[in-house]
N, C-alpha and C positions, 0 to 999 in steps of 0.2 A: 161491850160488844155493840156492834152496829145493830138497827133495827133489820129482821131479816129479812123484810118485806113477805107479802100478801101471802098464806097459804102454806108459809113454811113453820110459822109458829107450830103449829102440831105435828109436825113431820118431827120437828127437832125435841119436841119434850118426850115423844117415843123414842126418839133414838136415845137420849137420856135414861129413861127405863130401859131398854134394852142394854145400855152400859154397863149399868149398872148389876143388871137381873145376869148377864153373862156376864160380870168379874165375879158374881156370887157364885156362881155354876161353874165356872170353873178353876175358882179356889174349893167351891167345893169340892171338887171332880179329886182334885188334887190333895185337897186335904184324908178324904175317904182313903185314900190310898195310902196317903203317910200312914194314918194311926191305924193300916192293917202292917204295915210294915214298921215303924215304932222310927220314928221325927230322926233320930242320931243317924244309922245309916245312911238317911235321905240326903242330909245336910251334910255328912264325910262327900258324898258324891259330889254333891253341888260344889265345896269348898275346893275340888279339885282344879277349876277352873279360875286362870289369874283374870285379870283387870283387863290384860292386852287381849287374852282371847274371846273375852268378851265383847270386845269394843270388834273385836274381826266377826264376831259372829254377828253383829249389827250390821258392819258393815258389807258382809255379804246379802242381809235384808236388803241393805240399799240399794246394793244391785239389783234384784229385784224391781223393786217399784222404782228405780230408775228408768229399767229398761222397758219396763209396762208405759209409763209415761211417755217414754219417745215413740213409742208403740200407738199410743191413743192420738200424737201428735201426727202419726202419718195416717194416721185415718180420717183424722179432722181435713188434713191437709186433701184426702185423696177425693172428699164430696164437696171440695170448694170451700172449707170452712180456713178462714185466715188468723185464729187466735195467737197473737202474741204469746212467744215460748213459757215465760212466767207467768201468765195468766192458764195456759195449759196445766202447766206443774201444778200450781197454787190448787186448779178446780180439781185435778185428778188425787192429790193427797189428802182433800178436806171430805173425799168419799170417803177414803178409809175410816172416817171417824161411824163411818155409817158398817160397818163391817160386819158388826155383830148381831144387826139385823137379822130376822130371819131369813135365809136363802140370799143373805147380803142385799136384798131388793131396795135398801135402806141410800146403797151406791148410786141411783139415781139422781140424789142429790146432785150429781155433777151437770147432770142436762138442765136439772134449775138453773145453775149459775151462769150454764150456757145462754140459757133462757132470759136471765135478766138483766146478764151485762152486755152479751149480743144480739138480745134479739132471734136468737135460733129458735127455731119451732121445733116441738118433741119430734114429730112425723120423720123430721129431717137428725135429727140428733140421736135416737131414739136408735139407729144402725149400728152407731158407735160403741153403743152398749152392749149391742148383742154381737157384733163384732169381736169386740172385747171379749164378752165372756166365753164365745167359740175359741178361740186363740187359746185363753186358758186351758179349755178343758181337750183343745187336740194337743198344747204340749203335754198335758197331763197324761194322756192315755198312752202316747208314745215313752213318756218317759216310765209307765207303770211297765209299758211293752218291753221295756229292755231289762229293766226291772225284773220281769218275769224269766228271764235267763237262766236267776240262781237258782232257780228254784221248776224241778222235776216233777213231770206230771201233771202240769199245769197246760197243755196244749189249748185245751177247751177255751180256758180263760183266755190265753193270748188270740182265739180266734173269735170271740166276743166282740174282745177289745178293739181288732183290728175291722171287726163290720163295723160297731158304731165310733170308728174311725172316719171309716168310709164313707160312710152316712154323714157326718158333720161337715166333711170332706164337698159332697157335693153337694149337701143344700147351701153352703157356699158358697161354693164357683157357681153353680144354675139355679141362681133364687127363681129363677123363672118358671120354675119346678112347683115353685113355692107356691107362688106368684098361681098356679094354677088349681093348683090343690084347694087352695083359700078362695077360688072364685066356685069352683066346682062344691065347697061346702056351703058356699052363700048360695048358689043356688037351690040347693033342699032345704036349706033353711029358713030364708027369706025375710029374716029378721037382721036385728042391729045392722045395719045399711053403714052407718058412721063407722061403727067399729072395724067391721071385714074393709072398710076405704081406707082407713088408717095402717090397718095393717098392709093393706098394696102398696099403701105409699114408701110404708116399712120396707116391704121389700125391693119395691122399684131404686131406694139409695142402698139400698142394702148391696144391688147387684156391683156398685161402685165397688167397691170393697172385695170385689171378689174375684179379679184377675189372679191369675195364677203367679206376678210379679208380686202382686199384695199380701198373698195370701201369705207365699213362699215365706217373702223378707219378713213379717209379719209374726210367723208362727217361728221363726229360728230366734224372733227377739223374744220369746213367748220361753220358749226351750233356754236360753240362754239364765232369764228371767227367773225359772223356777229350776233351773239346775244349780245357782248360789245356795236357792233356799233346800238341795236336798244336798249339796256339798257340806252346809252348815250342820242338818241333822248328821252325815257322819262324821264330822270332825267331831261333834259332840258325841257323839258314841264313843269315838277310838280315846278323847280324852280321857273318860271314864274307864276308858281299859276294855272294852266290849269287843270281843275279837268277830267281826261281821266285814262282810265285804262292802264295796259301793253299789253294787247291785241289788243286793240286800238291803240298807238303809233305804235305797229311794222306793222300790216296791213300797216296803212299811208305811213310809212317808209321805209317797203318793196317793194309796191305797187310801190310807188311813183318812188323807184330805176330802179327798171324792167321796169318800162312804160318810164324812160328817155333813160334808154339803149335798147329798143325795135326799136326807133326810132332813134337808130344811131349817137345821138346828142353827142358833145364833153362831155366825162364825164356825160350825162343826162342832160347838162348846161342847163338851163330857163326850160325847160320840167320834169323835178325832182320838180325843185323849185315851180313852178305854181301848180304841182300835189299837193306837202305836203301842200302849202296853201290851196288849193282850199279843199281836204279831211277834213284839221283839220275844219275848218270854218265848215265843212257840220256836223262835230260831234260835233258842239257848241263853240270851243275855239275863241278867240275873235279874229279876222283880225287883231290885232298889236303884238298879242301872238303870232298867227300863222308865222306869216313875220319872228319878232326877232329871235324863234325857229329856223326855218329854216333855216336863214343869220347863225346863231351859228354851227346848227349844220353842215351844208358844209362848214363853216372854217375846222370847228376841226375834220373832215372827209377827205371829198375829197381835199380842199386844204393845208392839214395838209399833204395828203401822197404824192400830187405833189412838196411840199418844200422838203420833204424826200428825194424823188426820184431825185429831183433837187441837192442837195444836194452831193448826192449817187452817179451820173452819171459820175462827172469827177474821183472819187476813181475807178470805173470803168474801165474804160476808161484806166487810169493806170496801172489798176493791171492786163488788159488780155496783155498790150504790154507788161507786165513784165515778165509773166506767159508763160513755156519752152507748146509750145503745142505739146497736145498728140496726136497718133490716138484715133479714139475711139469706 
């Protein structure tokens, strides 16, 4: 592997222990659960599945972070950023290796590469992230919204969902909201001068990104993005024989994702996985269904885009020491 230059040697030997500490977590996660339920069961469920539909159930991952990539690709594109489509791909999958990070913060990785093969300053790159991660979490919320259908009695929670819809909705479109907040806090504060500027600046690219053509085109590739990945959790259910609807699967699966990254946890390790058990079991799937499901679907999920990202990191890694940097 290439030298990674300045400042990233310790980034990268953490994300190494965090590889590491969440495949232990949750094989443990998983293991805990086999031997309450005894390994033959588990493995009758898992053996259900051929070769073909596994390879589909990857392939619907790749939809995913396909569609996230062309995603990240019209945001670079929308603050003047001109990165070659392969050098996009290249830097946007070598995050994934950072995944397991806690609270994923590890993802950043991408604005280094930004950083050292173009020349982009964080201040300027730094929107793309948060960009990003808004995108996720308003397809997320809407798809938990529909989600919420199958299930009675829940009005509360759909009216939750739909404020802090709202709320992501228009810090958004009106960073300028933001933009005022962050000044009106610097002034009782009167401290870190650099930081509250950095953050204006934050917001000031921020507001690029936030027409309502961006946002639009933006969040439907977001919704398209993580509707393969909750297509795949039901195909994996119905293979097993789990009689649940589509509706049902994505709540579980949306739900289950937000509540492990709410809590900061590598990837959502054990707290994702415990959620989707504990949900399916409450809507009837049977405890050996539920486990298998699960164990399946964060291979060909979450550990399907850290092998990516793994993968991804040293071409990386390569191609920004290769790469003439520009200003930007």
């Amino acid at each position: 592997m290439s030298s990674p230059g300045p400042g990233l040697g310790p980034t990268l030997r953490r994300a190494e222990f965090w590889l590491i500490g969440g495949l232990a977590a949750s094989v443990a996660a998983m293991a805990i659960m086999a031997a309450i339920l005894g390994s033959a069961p588990l493995l009758a469920q898992v053996a259900r599945l051929t070769p073909a539909e596994v390879v589909g159930l990857l392939g619907l991952s790749l939809v995913n972070y396909g569609v996230r990539t062309l995603r990240w690709q019209v945001y670079s594109r929308r603050i003047g950023l001109r990165l070659p489509w392969r050098h996009c791909l290249l830097y946007y999958f070598a995050g994934f290796a950072m995944t397991i990070t806690p609270g994923k913060v590890g993802e950043i990785l991408r604005l280094w590469l930004m950083r050292r093969g173009y020349g982009v300053r964080y201040e300027r790159s730094a929107s793309l992230a948060v960009a990003d991660r808004l995108s996720d979490i308003g397809a997320m919320l809407i798809l938990c919204l529909i989600g919420l259908t199958a299930f009675t009695g829940y009005a509360w929670a759909a009216a939750v969902v739909t404020v802090v819809m709202a709320g992501l909705t228009i810090g958004l479109l009106h960073p300028g909201l933001l933009v005022r907040l962050v000044e009106w806090v610097y002034a009782r504060i009167g401290r870190a001068p650099r930081l509250f500027a950095r953050a204006r600046t934050l917001l000031r690219h921020l507001k690029r990104l936030g027409s309502w053509r961006t946002y639009g085109g933006t969040l439907l590739l977001s919704l398209i993005g993580w509707f393969a990945e909750v297509l795949a959790f039901y195909w994996v259910l119905t293979l097993m024989g789990a009689a649940v609807s589509l509706p049902q699967a994505m709540f579980v699966f949306v739900f289950s994702m937000v509540a492990g990254a709410l809590a900061l946890l590598p990837g959502g390790l054990g707290g994702t996985e415990v959620g989707m058990v504990a949900l399916l079991t409450a809507i009837g799937v049977s405890f050996e269904t539920a486990v298998a499901a699960t164990a399946v679907i964060r291979v060909t999920t979450l550990w399907f885009s850290v092998a990516l990202g793994v993968a991804a990191l040293p071409l990386a890694l390569r191609s920004v020491n290769r790469t003439a940097v520009v200003k930007s």
